[in-house]
C-alpha positions in Angstrom: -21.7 4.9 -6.2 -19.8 5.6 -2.7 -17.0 7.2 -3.0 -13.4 6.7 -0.3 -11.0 9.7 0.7 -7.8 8.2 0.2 -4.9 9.5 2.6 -1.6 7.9 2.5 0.9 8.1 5.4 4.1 9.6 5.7 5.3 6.2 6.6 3.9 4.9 2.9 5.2 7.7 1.0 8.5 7.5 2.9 8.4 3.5 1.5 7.4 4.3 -2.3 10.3 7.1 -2.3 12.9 4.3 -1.2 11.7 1.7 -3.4 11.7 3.9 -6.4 15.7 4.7 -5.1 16.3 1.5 -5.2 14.5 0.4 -8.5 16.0 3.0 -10.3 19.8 2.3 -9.2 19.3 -0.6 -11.9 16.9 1.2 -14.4 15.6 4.3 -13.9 12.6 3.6 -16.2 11.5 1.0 -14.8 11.0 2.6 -11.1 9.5 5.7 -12.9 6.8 3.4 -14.6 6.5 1.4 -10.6 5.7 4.4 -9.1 3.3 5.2 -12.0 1.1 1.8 -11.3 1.2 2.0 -7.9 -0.2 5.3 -7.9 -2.7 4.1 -10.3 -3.8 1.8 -8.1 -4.3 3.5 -5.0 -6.3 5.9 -6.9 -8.8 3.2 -7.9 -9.2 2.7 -3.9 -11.9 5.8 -4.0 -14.2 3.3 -5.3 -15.0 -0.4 -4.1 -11.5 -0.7 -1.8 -12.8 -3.8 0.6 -12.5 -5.9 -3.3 -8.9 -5.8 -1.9 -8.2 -9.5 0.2 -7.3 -9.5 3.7 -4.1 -9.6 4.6 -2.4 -13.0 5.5 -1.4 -11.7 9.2 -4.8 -10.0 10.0 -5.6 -12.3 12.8 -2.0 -12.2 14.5 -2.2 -8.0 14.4 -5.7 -7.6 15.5 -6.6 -5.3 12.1 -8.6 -5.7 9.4 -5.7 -4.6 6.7 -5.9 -5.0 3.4 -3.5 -4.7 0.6 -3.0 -4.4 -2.8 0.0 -6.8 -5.1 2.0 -5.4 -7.9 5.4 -7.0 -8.7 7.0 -7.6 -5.9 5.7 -5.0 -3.5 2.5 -4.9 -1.5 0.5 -1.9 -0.8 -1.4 -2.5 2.9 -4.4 0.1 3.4 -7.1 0.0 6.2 -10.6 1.0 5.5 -12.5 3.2 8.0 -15.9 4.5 7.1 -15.4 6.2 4.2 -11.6 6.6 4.3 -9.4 4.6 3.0 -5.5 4.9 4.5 -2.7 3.8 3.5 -0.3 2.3 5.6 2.4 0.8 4.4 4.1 -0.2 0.8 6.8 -3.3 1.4 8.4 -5.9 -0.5 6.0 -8.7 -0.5 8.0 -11.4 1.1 8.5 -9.3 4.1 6.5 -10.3 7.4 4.0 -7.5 9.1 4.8 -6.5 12.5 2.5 -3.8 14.5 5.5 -2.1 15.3 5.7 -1.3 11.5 1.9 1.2 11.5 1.7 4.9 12.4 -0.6 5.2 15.0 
């Protein structure tokens, strides 16, 4: 079975350490135990990541990202060769721009 290297940006772990500030103003359990899941799901990336859907604004950014759902939060992840990166981690109702990608 092929396995990914999974690298997540600064620009991602900038956006998990924000939304776990801001989940945990209300309930600091609750953004210890978000940040648990999400972790737990980018580590399942190292195996099968292109199960993940394309995302909605693919076609209007001119990338073939892909993301993963929990909650309320999406976590958007590109897949080259046999990396997978992570790119972003944002509230789910919030539109894509390219502006918003490390180069």
């Amino acid at each position: 079975m092929r396995k990914y290297r999974v690298e997540i940006t600064k620009v991602a772990e900038s956006d998990i350490r924000e939304i776990f500030e801001y989940i945990s103003r209300a309930n600091k359990a609750a953004a210890f135990k978000w940040v648990e899941e999400i972790e737990r799901q980018i580590a399942t990336l190292e195996i099968f990541p292109m199960r993940c859907p394309i995302i909605p604004e693919a076609e209007e950014l001119g990338e073939e990202y892909r993301h993963l759902s929990y909650g309320n939060y999406r976590t958007i992840l590109k897949v080259e060769r046999t990396k997978v990166i992570i790119m972003r981690v944002i509230y789910s109702t919030r539109l894509l721009e390219l502006e918003m990608f490390e180069k």
